[in-house]
N, C-alpha and C positions, 0 to 999 in steps of 0.2 A: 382698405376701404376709404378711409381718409385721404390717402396721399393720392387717389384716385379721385379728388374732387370728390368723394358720396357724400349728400346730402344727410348727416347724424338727425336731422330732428323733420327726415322725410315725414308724413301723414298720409296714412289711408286716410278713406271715406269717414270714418269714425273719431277721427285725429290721434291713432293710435301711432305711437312714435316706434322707433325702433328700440327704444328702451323700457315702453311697456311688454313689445315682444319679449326681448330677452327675462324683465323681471316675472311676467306668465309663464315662462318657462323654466325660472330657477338657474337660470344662467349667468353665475355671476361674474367668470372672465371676463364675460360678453359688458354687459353692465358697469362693470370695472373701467373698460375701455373707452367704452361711449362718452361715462363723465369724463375719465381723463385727457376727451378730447371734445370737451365743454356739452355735452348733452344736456338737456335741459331736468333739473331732477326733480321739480315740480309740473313737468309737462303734464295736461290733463287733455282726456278723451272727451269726448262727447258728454259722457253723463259723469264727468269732472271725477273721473277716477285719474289717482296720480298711481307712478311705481310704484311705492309702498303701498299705496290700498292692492293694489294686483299682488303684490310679493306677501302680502298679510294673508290674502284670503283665499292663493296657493299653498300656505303654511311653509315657504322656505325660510326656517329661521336665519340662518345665515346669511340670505340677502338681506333680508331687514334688520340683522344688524347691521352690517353694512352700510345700509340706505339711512339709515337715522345717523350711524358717525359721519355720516356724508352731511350731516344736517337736512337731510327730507322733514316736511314737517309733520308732525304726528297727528296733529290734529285739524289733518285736512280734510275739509268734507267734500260728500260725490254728492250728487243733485240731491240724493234723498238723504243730506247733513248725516252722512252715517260716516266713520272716519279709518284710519286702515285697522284702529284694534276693533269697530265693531263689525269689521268683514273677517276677523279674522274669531270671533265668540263666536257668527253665524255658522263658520265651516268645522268649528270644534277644533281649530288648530289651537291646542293648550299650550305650548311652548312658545308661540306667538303671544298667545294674549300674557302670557306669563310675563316674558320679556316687554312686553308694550307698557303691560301696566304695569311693572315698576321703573321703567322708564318715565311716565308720565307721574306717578308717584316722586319721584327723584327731582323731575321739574318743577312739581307744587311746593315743595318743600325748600327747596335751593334759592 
């Protein structure tokens, strides 16, 4: 994709990147790739959702570990200052919010 000129930080209509698709989808190869070839990991859509708020409130833990040792920042907020652990309480992903909030725990503290 890359070595074919493709555009990593193309945008639909929504400014949904290519690495919002793959974190919607739980695909972390995909994901992997993208940043390893400088994707944006704060890239934000339209209503200022970033990959981690998509990968939070999909509940794939594994990307968001991931995306946070990637340094994504946690406490990004979407238009409506909600941030990716409060998308991820609303979906009931507990292992999500498990790991975010002591994450965020870890930070206050340190």
């Amino acid at each position: 994709m890359v070595s074919n000129k493709a555009n990593i930080e193309a945008k639909q209509i929504n400014l949904t990147t290519p690495l919002h698709l793959a974190s919607r989808n739980g695909n972390l190869s995909i994901v992997q790739y993208l940043l390893s070839n400088k994707a944006n990991i704060e890239a934000k859509q339209n209503k200022l959702l970033t990959p981690l708020h998509i990968a939070s409130d999909s509940g794939f833990l594994p990307l968001v570990r991931f995306l946070v040792n990637q340094k994504a920042n946690i406490e990004a907020k979407s238009d409506n200052k909600l941030t990716p652990l409060d998308f991820a309480i609303a979906k009931g992903n507990t292992l999500v919010v498990q790991y975010l909030t002591a994450i965020q725990n870890k930070t206050k503290w340190n």
